[in-house]
C-alpha positions in Angstrom: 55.3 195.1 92.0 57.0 197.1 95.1 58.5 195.4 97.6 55.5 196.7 99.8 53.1 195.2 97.8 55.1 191.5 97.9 55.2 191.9 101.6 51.7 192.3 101.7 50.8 189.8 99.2 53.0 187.1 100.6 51.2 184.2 102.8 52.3 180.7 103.9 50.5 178.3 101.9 49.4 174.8 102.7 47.2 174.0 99.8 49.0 173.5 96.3 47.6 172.5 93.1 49.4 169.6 92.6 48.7 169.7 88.5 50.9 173.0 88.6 54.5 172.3 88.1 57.2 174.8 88.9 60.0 174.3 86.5 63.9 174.2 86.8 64.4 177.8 85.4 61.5 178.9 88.1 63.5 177.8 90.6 67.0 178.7 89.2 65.7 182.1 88.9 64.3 182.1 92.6 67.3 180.7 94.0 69.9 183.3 92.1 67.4 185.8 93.6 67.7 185.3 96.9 71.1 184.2 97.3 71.6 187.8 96.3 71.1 188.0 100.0 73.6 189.1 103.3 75.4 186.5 104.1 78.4 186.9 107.2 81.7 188.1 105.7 80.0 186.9 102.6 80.4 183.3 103.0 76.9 182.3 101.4 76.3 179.7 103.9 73.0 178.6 101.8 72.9 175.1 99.5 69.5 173.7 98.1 68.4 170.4 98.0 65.8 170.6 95.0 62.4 168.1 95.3 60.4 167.3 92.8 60.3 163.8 92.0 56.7 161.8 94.0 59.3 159.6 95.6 61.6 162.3 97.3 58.5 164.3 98.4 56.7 161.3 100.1 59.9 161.0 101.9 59.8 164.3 103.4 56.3 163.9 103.8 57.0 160.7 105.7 59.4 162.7 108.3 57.8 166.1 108.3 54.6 164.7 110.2 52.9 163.8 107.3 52.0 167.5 106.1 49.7 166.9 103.2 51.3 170.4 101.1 54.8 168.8 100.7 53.1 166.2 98.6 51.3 168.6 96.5 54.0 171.3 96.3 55.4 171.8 92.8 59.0 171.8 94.3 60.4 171.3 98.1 63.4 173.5 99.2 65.8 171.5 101.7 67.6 174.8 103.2 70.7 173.8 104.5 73.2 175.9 106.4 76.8 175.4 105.8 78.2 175.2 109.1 81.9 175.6 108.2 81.9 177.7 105.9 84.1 180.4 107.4 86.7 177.2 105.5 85.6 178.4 102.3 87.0 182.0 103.2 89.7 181.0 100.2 86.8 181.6 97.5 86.0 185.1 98.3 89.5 186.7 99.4 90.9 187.5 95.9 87.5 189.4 95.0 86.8 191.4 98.4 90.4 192.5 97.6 90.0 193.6 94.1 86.9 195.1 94.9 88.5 197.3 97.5 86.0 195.9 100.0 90.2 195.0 102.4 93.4 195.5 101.9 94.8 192.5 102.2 93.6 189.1 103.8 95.0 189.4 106.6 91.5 190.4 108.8 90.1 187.7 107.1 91.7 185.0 107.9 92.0 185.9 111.7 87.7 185.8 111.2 88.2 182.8 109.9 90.6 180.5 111.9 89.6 182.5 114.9 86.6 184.1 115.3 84.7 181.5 113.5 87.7 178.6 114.1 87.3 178.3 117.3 84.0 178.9 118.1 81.7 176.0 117.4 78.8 177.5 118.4 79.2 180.6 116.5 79.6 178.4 112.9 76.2 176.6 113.4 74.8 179.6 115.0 76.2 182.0 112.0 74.6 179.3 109.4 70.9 179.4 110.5 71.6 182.8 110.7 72.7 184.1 107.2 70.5 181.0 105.5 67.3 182.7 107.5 68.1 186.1 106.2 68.1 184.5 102.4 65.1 182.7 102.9 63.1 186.3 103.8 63.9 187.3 100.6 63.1 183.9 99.0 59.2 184.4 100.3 59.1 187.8 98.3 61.2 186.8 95.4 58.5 184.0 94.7 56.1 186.7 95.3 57.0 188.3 92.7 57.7 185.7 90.3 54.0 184.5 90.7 54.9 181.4 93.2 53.4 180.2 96.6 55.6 179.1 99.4 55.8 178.1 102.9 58.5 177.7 105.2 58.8 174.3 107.0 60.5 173.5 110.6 58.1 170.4 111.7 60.4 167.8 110.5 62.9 165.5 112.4 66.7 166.8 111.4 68.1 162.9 111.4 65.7 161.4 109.7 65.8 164.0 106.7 69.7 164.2 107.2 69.6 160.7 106.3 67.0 159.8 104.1 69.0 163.0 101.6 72.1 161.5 102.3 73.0 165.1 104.2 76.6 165.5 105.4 77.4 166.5 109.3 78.7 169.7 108.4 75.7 170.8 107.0 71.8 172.1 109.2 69.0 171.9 107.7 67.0 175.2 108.4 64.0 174.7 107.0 62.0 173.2 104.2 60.3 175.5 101.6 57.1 174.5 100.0 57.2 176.1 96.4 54.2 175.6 94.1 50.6 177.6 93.2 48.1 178.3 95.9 44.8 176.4 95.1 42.7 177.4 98.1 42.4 180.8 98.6 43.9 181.8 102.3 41.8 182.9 104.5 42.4 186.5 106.2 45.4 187.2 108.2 45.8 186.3 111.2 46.4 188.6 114.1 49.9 190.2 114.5 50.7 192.4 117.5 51.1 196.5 117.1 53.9 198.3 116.8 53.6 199.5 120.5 53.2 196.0 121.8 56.8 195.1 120.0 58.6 198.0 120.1 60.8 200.2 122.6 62.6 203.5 123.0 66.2 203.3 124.3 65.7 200.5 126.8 63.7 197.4 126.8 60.2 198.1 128.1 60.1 201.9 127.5 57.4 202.4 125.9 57.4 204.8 122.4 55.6 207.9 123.1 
């Protein structure tokens, strides 16, 4: 399968089989997939919550406005976004430097106590971010790997922050529904044209 064809293939599913399980090594497999992902200065912002159980499930489906495919999902993906991680700049220095990728860490600790150190906004903004990017390749990594999923933002934050026992330093970005399609989707719907998106040099200049 091309990465074209996975693009194409790929839908957001709301109705599961819910006599399909997806199994640890599906998920381990589509996790170590897509955390191949950018991340900013390699930080891998990304952790998982993994949902399987009948009980965790009814509890996101309980504070997700009771969306029937979280039930019957094989597997629900909390998506959380690390929002200090530019802290965790220790784990990666010794390899970008052996690697060749710096010098020294010298760069990379100004990023870290200063760029990202004092900048609040720019840590929580930087982990939705780079956790979006990996979940883009998540959809066509499951794709591939024969898997339904669809990403979830109707959910209250607090109430799944504390119902999963979710520290403060730490967004959740989405859920992700992961499990087999048992209604087949109906077409696509609409998406706008290239020339309705899209413009040369300056906003509004159209692409001749």
């Amino acid at each position: 399968m091309t990465v074209s064809e996975a693009i194409k293939l790929r839908r957001s599913v709301h109705s599961y089989d819910p006599t399909k399980k997806v199994s640890d090594e599906q998920i381990r497999q589509l996790i170590e997939l897509s955390t191949l992902a950018p991340s900013s200065f390699n930080l891998n912002h990304w952790r998982f919550i993994v949902v399987t159980s009948d009980e965790g499930k009814k509890k996101l489906h309980e504070n997700s406005l009771n969306q029937r495919h979280l039930l019957d999902a094989g597997a629900v993906l909390i998506v959380l976004g690390k929002i200090d991680a530019h802290l965790d700049v220790g784990l990666f220095v010794d390899d970008w430097i052996e690697k060749g990728y710096y010098p020294d860490d010298n760069h990379l600790n100004i990023v870290s106590s200063k760029f990202y150190g004092l900048r609040p906004s720019v840590q929580r903004d930087e982990a939705i971010r780079s956790t979006s990017i990996m979940t883009g390749i998540m959809l066509l990594a499951a794709v591939e790997m024969g898997l339904s999923t669809a990403p979830v933002i109707g959910f209250h934050f607090d109430k799944v922050m504390e119902a999963f026992d979710i520290p403060e330093n730490y967004v959740p970005v989405m859920l992700m529904t992961v499990g087999y399609e048992k209604t087949p989707m109906p077409p696509r719907v609409k998406r706008l044209g290239f020339e309705d998106i899209c413009y040369k040099e300056n906003f509004g200049k159209p692409i001749e």
